[in-house]
C-alpha positions in Angstrom: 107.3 81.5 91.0 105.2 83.9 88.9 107.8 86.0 86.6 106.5 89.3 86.3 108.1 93.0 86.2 107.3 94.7 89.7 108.6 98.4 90.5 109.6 98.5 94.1 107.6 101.4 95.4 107.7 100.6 98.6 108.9 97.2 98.7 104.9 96.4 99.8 105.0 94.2 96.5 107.5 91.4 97.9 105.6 87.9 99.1 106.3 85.0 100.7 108.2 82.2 98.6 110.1 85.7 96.5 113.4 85.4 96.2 115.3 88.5 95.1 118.7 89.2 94.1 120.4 93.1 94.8 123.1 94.1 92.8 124.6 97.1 93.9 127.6 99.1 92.3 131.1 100.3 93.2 129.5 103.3 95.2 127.6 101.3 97.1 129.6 100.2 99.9 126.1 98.9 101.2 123.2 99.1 99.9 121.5 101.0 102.8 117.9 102.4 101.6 117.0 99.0 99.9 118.5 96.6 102.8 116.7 99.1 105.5 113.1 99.3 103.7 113.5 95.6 103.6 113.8 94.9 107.0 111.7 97.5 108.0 108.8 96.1 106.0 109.0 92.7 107.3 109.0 93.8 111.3 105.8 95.6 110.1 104.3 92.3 108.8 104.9 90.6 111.7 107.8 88.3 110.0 111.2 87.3 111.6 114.1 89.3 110.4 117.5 87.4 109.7 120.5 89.7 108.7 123.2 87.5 107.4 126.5 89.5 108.2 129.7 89.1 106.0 131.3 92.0 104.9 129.7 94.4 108.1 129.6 94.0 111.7 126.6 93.4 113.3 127.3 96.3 115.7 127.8 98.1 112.4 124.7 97.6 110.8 122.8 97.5 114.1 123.8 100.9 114.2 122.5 102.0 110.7 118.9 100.4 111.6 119.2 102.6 114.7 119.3 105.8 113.0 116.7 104.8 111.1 114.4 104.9 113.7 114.3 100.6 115.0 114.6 100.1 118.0 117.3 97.4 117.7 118.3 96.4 121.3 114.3 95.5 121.6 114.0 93.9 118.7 117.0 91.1 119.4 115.5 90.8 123.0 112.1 89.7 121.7 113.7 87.6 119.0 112.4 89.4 115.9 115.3 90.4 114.7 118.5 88.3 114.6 122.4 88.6 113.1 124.2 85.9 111.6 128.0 85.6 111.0 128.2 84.1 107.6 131.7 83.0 108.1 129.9 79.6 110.1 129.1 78.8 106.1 132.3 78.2 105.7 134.1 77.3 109.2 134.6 73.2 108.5 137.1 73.7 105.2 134.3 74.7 103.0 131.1 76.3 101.9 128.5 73.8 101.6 125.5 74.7 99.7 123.3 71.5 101.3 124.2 72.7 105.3 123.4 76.1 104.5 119.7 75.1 103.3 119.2 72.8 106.5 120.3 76.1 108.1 117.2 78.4 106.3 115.4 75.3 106.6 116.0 75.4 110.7 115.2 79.3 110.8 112.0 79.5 108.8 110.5 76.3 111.2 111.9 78.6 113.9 110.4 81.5 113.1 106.7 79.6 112.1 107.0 78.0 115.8 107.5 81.2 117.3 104.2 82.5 116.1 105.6 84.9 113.1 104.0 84.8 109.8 107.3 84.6 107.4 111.2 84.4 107.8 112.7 87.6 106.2 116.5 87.0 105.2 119.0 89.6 103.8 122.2 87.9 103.1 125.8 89.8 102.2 126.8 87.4 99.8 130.6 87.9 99.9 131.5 85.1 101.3 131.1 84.1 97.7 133.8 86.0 96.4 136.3 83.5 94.4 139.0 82.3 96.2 136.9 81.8 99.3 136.6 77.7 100.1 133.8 76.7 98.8 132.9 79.6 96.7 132.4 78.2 93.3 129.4 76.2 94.7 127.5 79.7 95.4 125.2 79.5 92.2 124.8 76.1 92.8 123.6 77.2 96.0 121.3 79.9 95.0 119.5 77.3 92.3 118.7 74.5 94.7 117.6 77.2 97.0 114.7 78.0 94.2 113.8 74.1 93.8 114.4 72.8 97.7 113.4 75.6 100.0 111.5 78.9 98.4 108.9 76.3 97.2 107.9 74.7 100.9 109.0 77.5 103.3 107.7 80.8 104.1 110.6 82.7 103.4 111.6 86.2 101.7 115.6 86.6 100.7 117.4 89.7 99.6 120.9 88.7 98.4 122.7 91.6 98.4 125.8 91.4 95.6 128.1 94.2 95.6 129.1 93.9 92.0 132.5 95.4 91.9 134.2 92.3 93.9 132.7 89.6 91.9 133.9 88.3 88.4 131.3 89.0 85.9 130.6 85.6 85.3 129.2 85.2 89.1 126.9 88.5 88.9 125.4 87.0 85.0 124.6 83.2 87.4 123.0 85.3 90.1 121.1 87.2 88.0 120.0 83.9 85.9 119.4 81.9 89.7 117.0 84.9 91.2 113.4 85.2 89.6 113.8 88.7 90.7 116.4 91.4 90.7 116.9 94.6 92.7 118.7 97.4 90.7 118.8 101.0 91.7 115.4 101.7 93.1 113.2 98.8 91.4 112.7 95.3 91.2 112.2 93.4 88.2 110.6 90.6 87.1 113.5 88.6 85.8 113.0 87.5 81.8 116.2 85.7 82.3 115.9 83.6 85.2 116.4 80.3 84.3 114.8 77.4 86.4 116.7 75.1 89.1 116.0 71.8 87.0 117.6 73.3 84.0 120.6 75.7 85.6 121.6 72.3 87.7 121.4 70.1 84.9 123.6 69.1 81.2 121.3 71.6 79.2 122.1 75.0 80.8 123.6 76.8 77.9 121.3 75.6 75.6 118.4 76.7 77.9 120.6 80.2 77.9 120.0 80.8 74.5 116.7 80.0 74.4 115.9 82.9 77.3 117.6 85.3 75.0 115.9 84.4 72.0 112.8 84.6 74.0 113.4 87.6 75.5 113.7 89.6 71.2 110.3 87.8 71.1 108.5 89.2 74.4 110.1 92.9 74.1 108.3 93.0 70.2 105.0 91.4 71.8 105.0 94.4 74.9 105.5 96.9 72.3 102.5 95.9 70.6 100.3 95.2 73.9 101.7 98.7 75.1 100.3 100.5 72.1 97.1 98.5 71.8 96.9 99.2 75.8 97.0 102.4 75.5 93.7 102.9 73.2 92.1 100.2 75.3 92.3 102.3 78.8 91.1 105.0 76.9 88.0 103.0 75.6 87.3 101.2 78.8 87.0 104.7 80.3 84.5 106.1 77.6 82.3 103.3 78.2 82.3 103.4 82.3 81.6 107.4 82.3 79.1 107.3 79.3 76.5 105.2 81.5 77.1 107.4 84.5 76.8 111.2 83.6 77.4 113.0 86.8 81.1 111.5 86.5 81.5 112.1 82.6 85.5 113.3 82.7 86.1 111.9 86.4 88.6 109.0 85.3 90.9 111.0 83.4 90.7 114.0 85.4 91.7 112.2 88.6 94.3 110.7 86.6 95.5 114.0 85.8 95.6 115.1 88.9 97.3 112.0 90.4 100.2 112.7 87.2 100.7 116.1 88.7 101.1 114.7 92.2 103.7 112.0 91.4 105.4 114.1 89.5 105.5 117.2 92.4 106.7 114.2 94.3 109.6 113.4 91.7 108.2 109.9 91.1 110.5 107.8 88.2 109.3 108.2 85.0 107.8 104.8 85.1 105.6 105.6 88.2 104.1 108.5 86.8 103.0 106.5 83.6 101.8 103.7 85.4 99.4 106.0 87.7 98.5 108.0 84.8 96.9 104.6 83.6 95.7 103.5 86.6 93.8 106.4 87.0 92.1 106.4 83.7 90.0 102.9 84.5 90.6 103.2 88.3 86.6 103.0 88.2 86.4 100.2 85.8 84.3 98.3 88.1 81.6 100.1 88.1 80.8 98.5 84.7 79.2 95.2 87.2 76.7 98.1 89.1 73.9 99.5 87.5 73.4 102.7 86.0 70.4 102.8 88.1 72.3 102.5 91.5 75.4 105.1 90.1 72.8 107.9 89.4 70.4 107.4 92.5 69.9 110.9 94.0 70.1 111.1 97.9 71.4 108.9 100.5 72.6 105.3 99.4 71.3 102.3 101.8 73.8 100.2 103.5 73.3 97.3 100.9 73.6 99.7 98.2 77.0 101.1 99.5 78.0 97.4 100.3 77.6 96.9 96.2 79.5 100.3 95.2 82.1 99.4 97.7 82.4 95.9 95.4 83.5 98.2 92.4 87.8 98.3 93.2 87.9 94.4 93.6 85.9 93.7 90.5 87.9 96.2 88.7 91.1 94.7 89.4 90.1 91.4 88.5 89.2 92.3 85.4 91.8 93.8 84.4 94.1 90.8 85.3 92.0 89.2 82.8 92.7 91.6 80.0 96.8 91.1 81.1 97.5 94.9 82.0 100.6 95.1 83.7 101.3 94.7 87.1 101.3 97.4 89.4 97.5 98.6 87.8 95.8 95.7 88.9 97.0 96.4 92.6 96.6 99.9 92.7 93.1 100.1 91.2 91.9 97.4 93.9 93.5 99.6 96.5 92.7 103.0 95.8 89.7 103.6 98.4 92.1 102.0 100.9 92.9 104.9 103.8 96.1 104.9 106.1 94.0 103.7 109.5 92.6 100.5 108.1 88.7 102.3 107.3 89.1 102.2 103.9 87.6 99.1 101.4 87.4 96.3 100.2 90.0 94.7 102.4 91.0 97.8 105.3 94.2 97.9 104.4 96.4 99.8 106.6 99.5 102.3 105.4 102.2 99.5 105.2 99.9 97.0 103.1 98.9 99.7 100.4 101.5 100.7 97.5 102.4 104.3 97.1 100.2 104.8 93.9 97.6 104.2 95.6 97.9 106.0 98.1 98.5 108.6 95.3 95.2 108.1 93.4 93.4 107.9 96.7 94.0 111.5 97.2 93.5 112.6 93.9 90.3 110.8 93.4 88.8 112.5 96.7 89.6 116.0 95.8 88.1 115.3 92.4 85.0 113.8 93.7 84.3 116.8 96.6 85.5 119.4 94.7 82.8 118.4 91.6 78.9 117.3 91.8 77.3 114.2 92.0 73.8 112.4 91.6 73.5 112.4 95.5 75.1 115.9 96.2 76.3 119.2 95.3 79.4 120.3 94.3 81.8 120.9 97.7 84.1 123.1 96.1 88.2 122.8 95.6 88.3 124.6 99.3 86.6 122.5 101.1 88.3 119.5 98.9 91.7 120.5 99.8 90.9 121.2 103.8 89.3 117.9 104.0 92.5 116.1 103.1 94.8 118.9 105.0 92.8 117.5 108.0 92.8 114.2 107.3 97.0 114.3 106.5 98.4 111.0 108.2 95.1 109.5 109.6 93.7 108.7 106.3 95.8 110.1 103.5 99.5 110.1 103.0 100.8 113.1 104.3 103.5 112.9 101.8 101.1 112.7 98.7 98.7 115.5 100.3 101.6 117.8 100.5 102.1 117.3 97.1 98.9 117.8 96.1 98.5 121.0 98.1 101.6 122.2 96.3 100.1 121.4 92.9 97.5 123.4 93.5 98.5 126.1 95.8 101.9 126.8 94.2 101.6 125.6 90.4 98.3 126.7 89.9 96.5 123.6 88.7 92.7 123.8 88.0 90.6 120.6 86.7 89.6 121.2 83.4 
């Protein structure tokens, strides 16, 4: 499993084979927001939805996905969306990390057979909780989970621990068992994860230290890339404007715009920065079409369009190859995506796109309508800003157009 930092956004960024493990704090009774997006996003994909019930009752939380709009009762009845009393873990004397694999094992072959794409699995993990039979054997559990079943089965978990009733020693093993880890409002790639074949075997605490001095090593090398990044997005986008003239400025003025809408939209500090970046190469790939094609005047052919429309995949490949952090990648290949699925290059839908892009997706059309163009006059900021005010839900985030409307409307912003 690929180790890489991920903000959550909207949970969109989770896969098949993740494994992630939430820590939530003493005011967290349950971790509500987190546990619901995550269940929500996986009835949306089509997956099979397994809520693993300890310290709740089903009733319980069946009501808290109620409120949220699922229509629960439905949902059992076709199958989709299952409970599961976690005290059968530990029913015959003990907890045995071995049954409890055949069990996961059972449910994702289950859920494959029954036609759904993935086995979704939230799990309260305090039956763990020391002095339950059995419990010692949880991070043993959790590790052989990562080497016998994330591996071969099409499977998603979300361990929820609730950090005040676990000894700190548990919490430090589930955070070095789980290649992610949910804190707050993000997920991270974990820089301390350590392996199954090492965490089961004689060599753990040596492996321990080396992932700390590791981690002094890789936080000196990200300042460096960081700094050096930062002189490189600006580069790239001199070079991609300088060969198309009509759209000198566009890159960083979308991602101006697109900064101003994240933060109207009180976005984390974080987000902001890393659609501020986005935005300045988010037309990168235009570097593989010709400056003959970018400044034709008039009406582009179908084969024409076909190679424009190639531009957000070819500029997210590349930069994967130059190593910029992950979201960018992602948010530059998806941000000519639209809400109903109309969008390119893969007519993604509003659940498969991350909120960034739908961010820089509304920025980068008021930019482009409200400025000229080789192929047309300028539309005007009016026009710009009804187009989207119509479109609000069908092909833009109404959300993000809000914002935008209130950037301009109420704080006054102007392109420079």
């Amino acid at each position: 499993m690929e180790i890489e930092e991920r903000p959550v956004e909207d949970l969109t960024g989770l896969s098949v084979h993740d494994h992630v493990c939430l820590i939530h704090g003493a005011a967290e009774e349950w971790p509500g927001e987190m546990v619901l997006h995550f269940l929500d996003q996986g009835l949306r994909r089509g997956e099979k939805c397994l809520y693993v019930l300890e310290a709740h009752r089903g009733d319980e939380v069946g009501e808290r996905l109620r409120r949220a709009g699922m229509d629960v009762t439905a949902l059992i009845a076709s199958g989709q969306l299952a409970f599961h009393e976690s005290e059968s873990y530990t029913r015959s004397l003990s907890f045995d990390p071995n049954r409890v694999i055949a069990l996961l094992v059972t449910e994702a072959q289950k859920a494959m057979d029954q036609g759904y794409r993935a086995l979704r699995v939230t799990d309260e993990m305090s039956w763990a909780l020391p002095g339950r039979p059995g419990s010692e054997k949880a991070l043993e559990y959790e590790a052989k989970l990562n080497r016998d079943f994330f591996p071969r089965y099409p499977c998603i978990a979300l361990c929820q621990y609730h950090q005040a009733k676990f000894d700190v020693d548990v919490i430090k093993g589930a955070i070095m068992t789980h290649p992610l880890v949910a804190r707050g409002d993000h997920i991270y790639g974990n820089s301390y994860y350590i392996p199954p074949e090492a965490f089961l075997g004689e060599r753990r605490a040596e492996h321990e230290v080396e992932r700390l001095l590791q981690t002094f090593e890789e936080v000196r090398e990200n300042r460096q890339r960081a700094g050096g990044m930062q002189e490189a997005v600006h580069e790239i986008a001199r070079f991609v404007e300088a060969r198309d003239p009509y759209s000198a400025g566009h890159q960083e003025r979308v991602a101006t715009l697109a900064r101003r809408i994240a933060e109207e939209m009180k976005l984390s500090q974080e987000q902001v920065d890393e659609i501020w970046q986005a935005g300045l190469v988010h037309d990168i790939g235009k570097m593989y079409v010709s400056a003959t094609l970018l400044t034709k005047p008039g009406q582009l052919t179908e084969d024409e369009f076909a190679t424009i429309k190639g531009h957000p995949a070819a500029g997210s490949d590349l930069l994967k190859r130059m190593r910029f952090p992950y979201p960018i990648p992602e948010i530059v290949l998806q941000h000519h995506e639209k809400l109903d699925g109309s969008g390119y290059p893969r007519g993604l839908g509003a659940e498969d796109t991350v909120l960034s892009a739908r961010i820089l997706a509304v920025a980068d059309v008021v930019e482009a309508m409200s400025l000229g163009r080789s192929y047309r006059d300028a539309l005007g900021i009016s026009k710009a800003l009804q187009d989207i005010s119509w479109n609000k839900g069908s092909l833009y985030d109404a959300q993000v157009v809000d914002a935008c409307l209130s950037v301009f409307t109420e704080k006054g912003f102007r392109f420079k």
